[in-house]
FIKOLGU-141764 format. One line per 2 residues: number of its first residue (from 1); their letters; for each residue x negated, y negated, z of N, C-alpha, C, O. Coordinates in steps of 0.001 Angstrom, whole numbers, plus 500000, padded with zeros to 6 digits. Atoms other than C-alpha are relative to their C-alpha. Layout:
NUM	a	X:Y:Z:X:Y:Z:X:Y:Z:X:Y:Z; ...
This chain:
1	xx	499152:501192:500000:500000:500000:500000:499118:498760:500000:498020:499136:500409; 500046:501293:500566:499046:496490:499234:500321:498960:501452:501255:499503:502042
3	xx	499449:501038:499230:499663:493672:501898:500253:498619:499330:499509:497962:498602; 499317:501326:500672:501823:490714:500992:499309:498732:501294:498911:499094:502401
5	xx	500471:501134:499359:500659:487035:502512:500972:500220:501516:500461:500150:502634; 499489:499839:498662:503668:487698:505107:500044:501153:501249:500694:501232:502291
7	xx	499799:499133:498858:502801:490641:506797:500658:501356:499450:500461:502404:500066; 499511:498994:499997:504649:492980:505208:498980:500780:498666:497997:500301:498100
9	xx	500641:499174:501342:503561:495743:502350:500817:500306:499004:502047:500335:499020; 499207:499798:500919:504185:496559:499263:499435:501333:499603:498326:501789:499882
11	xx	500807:498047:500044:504164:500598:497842:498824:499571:498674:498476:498515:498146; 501498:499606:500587:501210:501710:495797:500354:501165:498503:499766:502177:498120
13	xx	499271:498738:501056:503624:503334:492663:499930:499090:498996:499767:497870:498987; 500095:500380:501476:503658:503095:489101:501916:499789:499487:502509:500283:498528
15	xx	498399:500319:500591:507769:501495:489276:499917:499487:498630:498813:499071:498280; 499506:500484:500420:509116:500454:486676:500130:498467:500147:500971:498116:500974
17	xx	499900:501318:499834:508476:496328:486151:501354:499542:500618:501248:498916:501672; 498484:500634:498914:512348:495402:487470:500056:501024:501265:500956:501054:502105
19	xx	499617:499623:498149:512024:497354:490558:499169:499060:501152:498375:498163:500868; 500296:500777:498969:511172:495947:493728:499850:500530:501280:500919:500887:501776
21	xx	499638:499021:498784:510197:497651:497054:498846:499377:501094:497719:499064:500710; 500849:500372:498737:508499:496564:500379:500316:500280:501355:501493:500594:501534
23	xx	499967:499198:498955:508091:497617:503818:499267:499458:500836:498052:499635:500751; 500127:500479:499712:507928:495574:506254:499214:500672:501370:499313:501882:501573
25	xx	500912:499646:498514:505391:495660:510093:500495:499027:500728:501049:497962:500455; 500058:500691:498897:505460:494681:513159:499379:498310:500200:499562:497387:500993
27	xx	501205:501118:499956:503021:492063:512486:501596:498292:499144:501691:497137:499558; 498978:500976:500196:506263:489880:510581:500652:498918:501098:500891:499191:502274
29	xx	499453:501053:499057:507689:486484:511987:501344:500709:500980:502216:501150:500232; 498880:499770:499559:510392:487562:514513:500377:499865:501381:499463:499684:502185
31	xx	499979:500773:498516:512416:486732:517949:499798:501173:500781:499963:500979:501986; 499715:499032:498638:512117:490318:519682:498952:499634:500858:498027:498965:500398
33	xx	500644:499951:498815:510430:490268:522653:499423:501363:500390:500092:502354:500097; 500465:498368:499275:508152:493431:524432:501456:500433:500610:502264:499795:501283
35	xx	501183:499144:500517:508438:496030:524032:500519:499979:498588:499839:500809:497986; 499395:500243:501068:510202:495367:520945:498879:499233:498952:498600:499652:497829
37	xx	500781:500785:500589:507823:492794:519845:500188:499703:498300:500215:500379:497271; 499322:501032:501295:508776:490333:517154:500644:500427:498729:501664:499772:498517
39	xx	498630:499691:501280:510521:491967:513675:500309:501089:500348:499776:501799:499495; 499305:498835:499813:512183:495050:515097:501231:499411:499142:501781:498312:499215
41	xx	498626:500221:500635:515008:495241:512846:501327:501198:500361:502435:501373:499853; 498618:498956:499826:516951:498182:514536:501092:499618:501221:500799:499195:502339
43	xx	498821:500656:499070:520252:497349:516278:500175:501345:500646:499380:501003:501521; 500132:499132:499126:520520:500410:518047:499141:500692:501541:499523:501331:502521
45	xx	501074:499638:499045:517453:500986:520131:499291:498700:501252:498105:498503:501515; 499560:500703:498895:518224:498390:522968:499469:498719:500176:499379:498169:501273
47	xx	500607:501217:500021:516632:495272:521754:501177:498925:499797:502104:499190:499031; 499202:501107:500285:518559:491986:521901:500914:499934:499000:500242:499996:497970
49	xx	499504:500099:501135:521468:491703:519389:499879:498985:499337:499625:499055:498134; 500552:501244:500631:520975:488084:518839:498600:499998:498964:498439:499550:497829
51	xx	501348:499970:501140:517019:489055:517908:499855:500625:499059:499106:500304:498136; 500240:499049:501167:517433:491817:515853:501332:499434:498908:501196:500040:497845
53	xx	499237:500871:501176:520546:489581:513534:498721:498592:499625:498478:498192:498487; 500948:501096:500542:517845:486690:513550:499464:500336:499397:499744:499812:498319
55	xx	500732:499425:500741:515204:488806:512036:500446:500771:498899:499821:500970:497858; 499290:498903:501558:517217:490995:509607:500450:498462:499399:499979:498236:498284
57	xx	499734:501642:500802:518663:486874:508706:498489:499815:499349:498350:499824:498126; 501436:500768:500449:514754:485777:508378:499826:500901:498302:499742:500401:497180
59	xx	500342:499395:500993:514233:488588:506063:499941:499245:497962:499156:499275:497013; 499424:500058:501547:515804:487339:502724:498564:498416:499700:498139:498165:498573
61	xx	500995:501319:500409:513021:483827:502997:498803:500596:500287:497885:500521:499470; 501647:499901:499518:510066:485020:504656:499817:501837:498828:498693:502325:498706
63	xx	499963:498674:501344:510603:488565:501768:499907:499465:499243:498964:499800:498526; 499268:500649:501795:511960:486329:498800:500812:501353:499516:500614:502024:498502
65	xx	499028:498962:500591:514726:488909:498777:501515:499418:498996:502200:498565:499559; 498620:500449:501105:517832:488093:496016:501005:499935:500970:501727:498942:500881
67	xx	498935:500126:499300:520219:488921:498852:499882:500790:501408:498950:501584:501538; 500596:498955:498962:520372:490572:502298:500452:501199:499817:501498:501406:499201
69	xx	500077:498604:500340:520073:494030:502246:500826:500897:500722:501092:500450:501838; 498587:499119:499182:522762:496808:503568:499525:500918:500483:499042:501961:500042
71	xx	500729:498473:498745:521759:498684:506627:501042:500593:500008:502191:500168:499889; 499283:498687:499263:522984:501994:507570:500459:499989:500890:499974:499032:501493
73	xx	500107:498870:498612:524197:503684:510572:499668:501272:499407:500382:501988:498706; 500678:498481:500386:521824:506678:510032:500405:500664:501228:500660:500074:502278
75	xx	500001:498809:499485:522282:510029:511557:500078:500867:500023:500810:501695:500565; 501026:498614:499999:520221:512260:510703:500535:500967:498985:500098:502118:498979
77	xx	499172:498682:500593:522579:514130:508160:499499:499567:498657:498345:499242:498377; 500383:499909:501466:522846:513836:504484:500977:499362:499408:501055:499823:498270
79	xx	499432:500881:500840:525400:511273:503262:499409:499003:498871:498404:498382:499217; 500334:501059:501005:524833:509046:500179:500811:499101:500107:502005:499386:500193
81	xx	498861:500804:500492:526259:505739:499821:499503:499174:499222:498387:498656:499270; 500306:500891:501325:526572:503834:496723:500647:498758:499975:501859:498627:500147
83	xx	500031:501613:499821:526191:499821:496611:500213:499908:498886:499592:500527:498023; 500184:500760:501522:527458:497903:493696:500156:498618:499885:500458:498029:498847
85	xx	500032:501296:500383:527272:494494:494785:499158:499672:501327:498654:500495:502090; 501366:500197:498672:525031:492531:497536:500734:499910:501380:501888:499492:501470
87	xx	499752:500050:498838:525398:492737:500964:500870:498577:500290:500664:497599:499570; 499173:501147:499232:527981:490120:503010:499540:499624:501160:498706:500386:501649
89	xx	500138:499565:498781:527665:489233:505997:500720:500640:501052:500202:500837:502151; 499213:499960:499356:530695:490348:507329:499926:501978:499724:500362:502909:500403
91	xx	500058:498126:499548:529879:494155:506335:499674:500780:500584:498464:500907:500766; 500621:499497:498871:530011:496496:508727:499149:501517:499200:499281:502118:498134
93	xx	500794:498820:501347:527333:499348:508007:500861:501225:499828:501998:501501:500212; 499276:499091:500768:528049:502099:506398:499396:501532:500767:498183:501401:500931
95	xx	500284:498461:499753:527467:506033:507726:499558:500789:499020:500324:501482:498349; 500552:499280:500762:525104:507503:505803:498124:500359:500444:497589:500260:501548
97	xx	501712:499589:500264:521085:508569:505051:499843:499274:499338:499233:498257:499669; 501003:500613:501352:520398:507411:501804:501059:498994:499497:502243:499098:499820
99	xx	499770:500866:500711:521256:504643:499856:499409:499795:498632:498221:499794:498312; 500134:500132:501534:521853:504091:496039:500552:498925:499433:501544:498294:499798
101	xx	498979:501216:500717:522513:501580:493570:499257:499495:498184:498108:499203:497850; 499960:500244:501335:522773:500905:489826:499719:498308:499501:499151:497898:498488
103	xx	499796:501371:500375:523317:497089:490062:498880:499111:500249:498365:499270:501356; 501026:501191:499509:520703:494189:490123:500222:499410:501086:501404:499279:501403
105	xx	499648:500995:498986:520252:492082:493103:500494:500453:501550:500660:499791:502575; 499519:499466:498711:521407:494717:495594:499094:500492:500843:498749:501629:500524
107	xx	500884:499500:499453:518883:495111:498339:500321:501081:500762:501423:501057:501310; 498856:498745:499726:519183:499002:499642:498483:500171:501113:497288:500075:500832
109	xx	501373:499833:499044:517005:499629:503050:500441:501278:500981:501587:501620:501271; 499681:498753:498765:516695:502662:505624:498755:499262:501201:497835:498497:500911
111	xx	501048:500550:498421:514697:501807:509501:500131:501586:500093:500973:502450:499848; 500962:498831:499414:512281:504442:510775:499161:499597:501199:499080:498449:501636
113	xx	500620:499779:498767:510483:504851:513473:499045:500743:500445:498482:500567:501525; 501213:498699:499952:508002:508017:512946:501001:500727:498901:500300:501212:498013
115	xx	499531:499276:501422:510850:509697:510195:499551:499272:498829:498929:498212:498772; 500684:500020:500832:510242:509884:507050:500940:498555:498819:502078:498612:498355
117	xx	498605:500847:501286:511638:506581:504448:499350:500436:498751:498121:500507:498748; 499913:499444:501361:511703:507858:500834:500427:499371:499138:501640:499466:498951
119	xx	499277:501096:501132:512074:505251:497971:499874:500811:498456:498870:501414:498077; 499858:499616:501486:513184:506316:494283:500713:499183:499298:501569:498366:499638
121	xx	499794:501040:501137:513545:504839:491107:500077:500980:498562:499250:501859:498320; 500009:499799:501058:514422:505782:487992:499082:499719:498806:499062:498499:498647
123	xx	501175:500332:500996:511617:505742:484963:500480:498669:499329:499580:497834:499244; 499476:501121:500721:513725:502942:483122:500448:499145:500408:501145:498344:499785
125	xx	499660:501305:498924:514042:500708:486493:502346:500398:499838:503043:499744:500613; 498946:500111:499702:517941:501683:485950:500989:500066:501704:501928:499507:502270
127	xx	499179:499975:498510:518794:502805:489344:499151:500205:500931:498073:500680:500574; 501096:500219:498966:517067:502489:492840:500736:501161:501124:501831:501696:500948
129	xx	499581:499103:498908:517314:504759:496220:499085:499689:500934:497964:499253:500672; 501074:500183:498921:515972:504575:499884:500783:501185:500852:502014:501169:500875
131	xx	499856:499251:499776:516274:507374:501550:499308:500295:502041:498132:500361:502397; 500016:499344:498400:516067:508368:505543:499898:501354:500262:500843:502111:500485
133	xx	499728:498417:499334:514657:511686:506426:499207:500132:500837:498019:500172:500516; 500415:498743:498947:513802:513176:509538:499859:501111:499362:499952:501463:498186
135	xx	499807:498639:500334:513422:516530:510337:501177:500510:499170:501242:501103:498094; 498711:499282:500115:517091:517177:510551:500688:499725:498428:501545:500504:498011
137	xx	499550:500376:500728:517752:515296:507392:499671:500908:498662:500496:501406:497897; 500409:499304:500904:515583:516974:505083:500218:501315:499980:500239:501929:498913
139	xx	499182:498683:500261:516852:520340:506264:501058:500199:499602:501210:501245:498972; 498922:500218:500793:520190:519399:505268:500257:499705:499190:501399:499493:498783
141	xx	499733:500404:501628:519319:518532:502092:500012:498277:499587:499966:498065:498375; 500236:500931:500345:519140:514886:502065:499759:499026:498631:500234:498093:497983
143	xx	500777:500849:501295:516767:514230:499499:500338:500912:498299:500112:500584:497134; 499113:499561:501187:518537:516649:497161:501537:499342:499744:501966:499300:498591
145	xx	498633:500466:500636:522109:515101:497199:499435:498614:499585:499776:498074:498532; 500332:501616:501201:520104:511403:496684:499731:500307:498520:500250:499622:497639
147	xx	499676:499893:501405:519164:513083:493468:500656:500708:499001:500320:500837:497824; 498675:500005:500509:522041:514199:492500:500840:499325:500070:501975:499755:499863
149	xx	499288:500785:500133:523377:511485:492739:499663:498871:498780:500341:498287:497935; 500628:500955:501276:520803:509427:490676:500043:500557:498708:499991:499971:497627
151	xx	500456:499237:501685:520513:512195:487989:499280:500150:499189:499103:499118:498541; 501263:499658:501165:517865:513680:485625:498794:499613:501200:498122:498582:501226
153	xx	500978:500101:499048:515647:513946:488416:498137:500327:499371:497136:500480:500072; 501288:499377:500441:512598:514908:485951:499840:498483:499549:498682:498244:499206
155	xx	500106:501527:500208:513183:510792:485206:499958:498877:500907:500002:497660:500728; 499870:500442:498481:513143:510206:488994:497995:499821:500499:497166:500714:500324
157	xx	500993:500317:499602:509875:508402:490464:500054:500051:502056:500897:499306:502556; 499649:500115:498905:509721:508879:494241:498932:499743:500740:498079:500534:500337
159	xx	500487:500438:499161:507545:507289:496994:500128:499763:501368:500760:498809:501820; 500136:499845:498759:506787:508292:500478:499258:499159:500887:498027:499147:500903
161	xx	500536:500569:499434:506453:505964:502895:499507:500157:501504:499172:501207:502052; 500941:499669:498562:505044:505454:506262:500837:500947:501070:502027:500835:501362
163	xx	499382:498569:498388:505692:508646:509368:499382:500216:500490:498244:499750:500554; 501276:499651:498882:504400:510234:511695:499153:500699:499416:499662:501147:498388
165	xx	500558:499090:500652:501578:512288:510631:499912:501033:500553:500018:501084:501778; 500163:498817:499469:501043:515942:510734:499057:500216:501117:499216:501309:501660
167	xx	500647:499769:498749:498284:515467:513718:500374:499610:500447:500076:499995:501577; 499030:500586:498484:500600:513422:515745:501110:500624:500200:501594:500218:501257
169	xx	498886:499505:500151:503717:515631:515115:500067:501594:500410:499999:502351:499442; 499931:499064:499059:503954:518662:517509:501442:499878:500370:502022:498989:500993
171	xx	498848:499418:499987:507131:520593:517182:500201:501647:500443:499277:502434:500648; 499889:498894:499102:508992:523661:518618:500533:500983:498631:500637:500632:497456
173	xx	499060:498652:501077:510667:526937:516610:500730:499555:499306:500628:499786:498101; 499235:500244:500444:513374:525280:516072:500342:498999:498788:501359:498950:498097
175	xx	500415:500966:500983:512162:522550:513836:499392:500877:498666:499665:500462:497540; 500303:499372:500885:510423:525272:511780:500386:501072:499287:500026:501471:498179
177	xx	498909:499028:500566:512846:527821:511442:501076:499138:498836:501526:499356:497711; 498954:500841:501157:515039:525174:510022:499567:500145:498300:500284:500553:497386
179	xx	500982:500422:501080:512420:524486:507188:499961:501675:499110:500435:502057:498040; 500573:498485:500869:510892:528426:506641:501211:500962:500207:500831:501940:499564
181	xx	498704:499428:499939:514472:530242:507349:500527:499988:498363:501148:500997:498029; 499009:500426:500590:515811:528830:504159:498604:499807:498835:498753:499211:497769
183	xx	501194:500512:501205:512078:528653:502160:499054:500246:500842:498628:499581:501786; 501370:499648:498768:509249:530995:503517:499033:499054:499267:498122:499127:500092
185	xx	501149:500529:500722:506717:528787:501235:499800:498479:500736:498885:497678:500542; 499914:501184:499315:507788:525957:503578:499141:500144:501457:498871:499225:502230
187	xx	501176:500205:499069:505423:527256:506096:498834:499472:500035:498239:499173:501070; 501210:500954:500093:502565:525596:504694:499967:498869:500574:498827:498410:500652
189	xx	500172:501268:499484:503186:522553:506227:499819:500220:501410:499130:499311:501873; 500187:499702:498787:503184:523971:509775:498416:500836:500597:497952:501967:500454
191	xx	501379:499912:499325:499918:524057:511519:500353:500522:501633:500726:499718:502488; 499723:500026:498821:500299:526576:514708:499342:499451:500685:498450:498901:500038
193	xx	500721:501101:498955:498815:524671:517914:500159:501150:501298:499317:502036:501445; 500205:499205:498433:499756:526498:521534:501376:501185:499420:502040:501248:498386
195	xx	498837:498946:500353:502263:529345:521556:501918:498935:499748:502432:497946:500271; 499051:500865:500488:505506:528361:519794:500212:498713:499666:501270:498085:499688
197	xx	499956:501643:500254:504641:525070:518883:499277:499946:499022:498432:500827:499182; 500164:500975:501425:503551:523437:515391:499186:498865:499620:499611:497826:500124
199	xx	499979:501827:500648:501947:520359:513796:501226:500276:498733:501663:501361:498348; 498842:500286:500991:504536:519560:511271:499686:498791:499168:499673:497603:499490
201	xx	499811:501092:500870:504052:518107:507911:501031:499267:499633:501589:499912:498746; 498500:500694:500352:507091:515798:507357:499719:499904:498174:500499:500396:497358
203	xx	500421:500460:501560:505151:514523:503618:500176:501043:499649:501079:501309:498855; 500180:498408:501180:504393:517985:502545:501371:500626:499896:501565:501419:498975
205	xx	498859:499337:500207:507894:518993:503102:501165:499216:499442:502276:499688:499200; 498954:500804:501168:509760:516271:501215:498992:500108:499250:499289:499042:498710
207	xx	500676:500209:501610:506950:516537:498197:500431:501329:499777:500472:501570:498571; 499808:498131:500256:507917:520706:498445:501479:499606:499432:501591:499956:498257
209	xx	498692:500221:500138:511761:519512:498216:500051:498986:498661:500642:499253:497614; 500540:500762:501666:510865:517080:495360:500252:500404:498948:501269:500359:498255
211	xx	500307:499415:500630:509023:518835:493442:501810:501170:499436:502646:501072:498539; 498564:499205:500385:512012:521840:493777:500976:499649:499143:501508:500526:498462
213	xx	498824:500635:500155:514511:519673:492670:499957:499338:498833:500899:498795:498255; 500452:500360:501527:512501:518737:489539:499368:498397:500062:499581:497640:499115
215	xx	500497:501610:499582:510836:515220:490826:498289:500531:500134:497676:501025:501081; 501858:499687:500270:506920:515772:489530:498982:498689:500510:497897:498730:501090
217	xx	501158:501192:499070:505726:511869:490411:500550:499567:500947:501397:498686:501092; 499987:500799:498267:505574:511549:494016:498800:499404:500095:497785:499967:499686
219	xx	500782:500576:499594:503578:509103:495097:500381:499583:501921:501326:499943:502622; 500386:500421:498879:502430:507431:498445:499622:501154:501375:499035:502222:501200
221	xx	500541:498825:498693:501917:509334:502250:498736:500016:500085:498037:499518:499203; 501089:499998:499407:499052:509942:504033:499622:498643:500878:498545:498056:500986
223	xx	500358:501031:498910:500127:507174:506816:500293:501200:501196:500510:502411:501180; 499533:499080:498452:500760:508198:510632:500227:498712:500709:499358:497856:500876
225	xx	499443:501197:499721:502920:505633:512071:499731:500436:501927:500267:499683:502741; 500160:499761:498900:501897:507177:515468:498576:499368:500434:498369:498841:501527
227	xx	501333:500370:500161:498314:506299:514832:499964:498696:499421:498842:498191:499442; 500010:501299:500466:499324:502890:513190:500566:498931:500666:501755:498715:500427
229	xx	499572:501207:500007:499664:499796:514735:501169:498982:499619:502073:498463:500274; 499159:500784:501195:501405:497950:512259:501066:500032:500178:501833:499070:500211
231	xx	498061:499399:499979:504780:500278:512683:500190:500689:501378:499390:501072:502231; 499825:499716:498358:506739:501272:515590:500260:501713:499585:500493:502249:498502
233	xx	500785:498444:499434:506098:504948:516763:501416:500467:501020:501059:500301:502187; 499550:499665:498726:508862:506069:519028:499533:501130:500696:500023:501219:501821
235	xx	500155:499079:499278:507100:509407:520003:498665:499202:500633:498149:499658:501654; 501146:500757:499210:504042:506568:520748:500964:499211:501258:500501:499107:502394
237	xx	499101:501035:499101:506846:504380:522665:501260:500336:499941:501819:499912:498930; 498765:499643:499700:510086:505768:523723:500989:498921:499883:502049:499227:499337
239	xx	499102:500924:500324:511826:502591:523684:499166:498975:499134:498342:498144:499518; 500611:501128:501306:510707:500652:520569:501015:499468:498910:502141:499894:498650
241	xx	499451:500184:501751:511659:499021:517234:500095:500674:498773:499478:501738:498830; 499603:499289:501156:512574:500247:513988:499106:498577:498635:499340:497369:498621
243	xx	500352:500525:501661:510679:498819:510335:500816:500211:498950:500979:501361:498545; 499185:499693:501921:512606:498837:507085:498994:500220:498728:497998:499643:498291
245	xx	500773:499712:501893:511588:500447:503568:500948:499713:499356:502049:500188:499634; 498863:500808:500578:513450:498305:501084:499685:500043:498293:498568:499881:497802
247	xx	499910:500100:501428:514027:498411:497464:501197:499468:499235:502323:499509:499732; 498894:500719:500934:516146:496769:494820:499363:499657:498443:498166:499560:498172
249	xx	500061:499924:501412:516485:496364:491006:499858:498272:499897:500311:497708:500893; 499896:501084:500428:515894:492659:489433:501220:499881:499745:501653:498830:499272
């Protein structure tokens, strides 16, 4: 990734000239306060409501975004929802994972925390996606109904952004049964450690699901938001902030 003058980043992919995608740090102008500390943008995880609407507001000047962008309520499953005009302010979010959209001007974002955000694009800049996976998400398929939803997934560009990494990510059975239950070749990503316990690739197991699904250029990964600064960590900090991975069409 690239750093923009404000703090935030930009991915490291071969989009399509009308796409648009960035991913914002900690390090951005914003009112939270410790342990939150200044652009947390997640309204859920017990930071001020006032600070976290100021900072998701700041976004659209201190970004140069076309419009503000339409958060989720994520959890953890596998809904798609499809945007065809720009965010309001009066919309309430929507219940889903991933986010899609065909139309110009519509900014489409997921908040993480150590899961995994997943941006796609179509080869001909036509349609955009941001995608939310956890564990739980990507076992449920997630990142297969986003492209089935976009279509011709062998025309699908996808980019993995910042998570936890596989040396900070120590998991139990149950996280890996999910995965190799349903795809013994999905054990490669699991590194045993003490009895019944794991490192866990999150990257290697959305580029395995990818790939499957007929998506050959993946790009980005190889961050560890546990080991990074920059982004908030909740298995580093139990009560923290959330970052956004954001994309949109010209």
């Amino acid at each position: 990734m690239t750093e923009s003058p404000a703090g935030a980043l930009r991915p490291d992919w071969p989009a399509p000239p009308g796409v648009q995608a960035i991913v914002t740090t900690r390090d951005l102008p914003g009112r939270s306060l410790a342990p939150f500390e200044r652009c947390n943008l997640g309204d859920r995880c017990g930071d001020a409501p006032e600070a976290v609407a100021a900072n998701r507001a700041g976004l659209v000047d201190v970004l140069g975004l076309p419009a503000p962008p339409h958060w989720l309520r994520q959890v953890h499953g596998h809904a798609v929802a499809m945007f065809d005009a720009p965010a309001d302010a009066g919309d309430a979010p929507r219940e889903a994972d991933a986010a899609l959209t065909r139309e110009a001007g519509v900014v489409l974002a997921v908040l993480t925390a150590d899961c995994l955000p997943l941006l796609l694009c179509r080869d001909d800049g036509a349609a955009v996606g941001a995608v939310h996976a956890g564990w739980r998400g990507l076992a449920s398929g997630v990142v297969e109904r986003a492209l089935a939803a976009l279509g011709e997934p062998e025309r699908v560009l996808a980019w993995i952004g910042p998570a936890i990494g596989a040396a900070s990510y120590e998991v139990g059975a149950e996280v890996r049964d999910a995965f190799v239950g349903a795809d013994a070749g999905a054990d490669a990503a699991f590194t045993p450690t003490r009895p019944g316990h794991w490192r866990c690739d999150l990257a290697a197991l959305a580029r395995r699901r990818l790939h499957a699904a007929g998506v050959s250029r993946v790009h980005g990964g190889g961050f560890d938001t546990f080991a990074d600064p920059r982004f908030y960590s909740y298995r580093r900090q139990a009560q923290t902030g959330r970052f956004a991975s954001l994309i949109w069409r010209r």
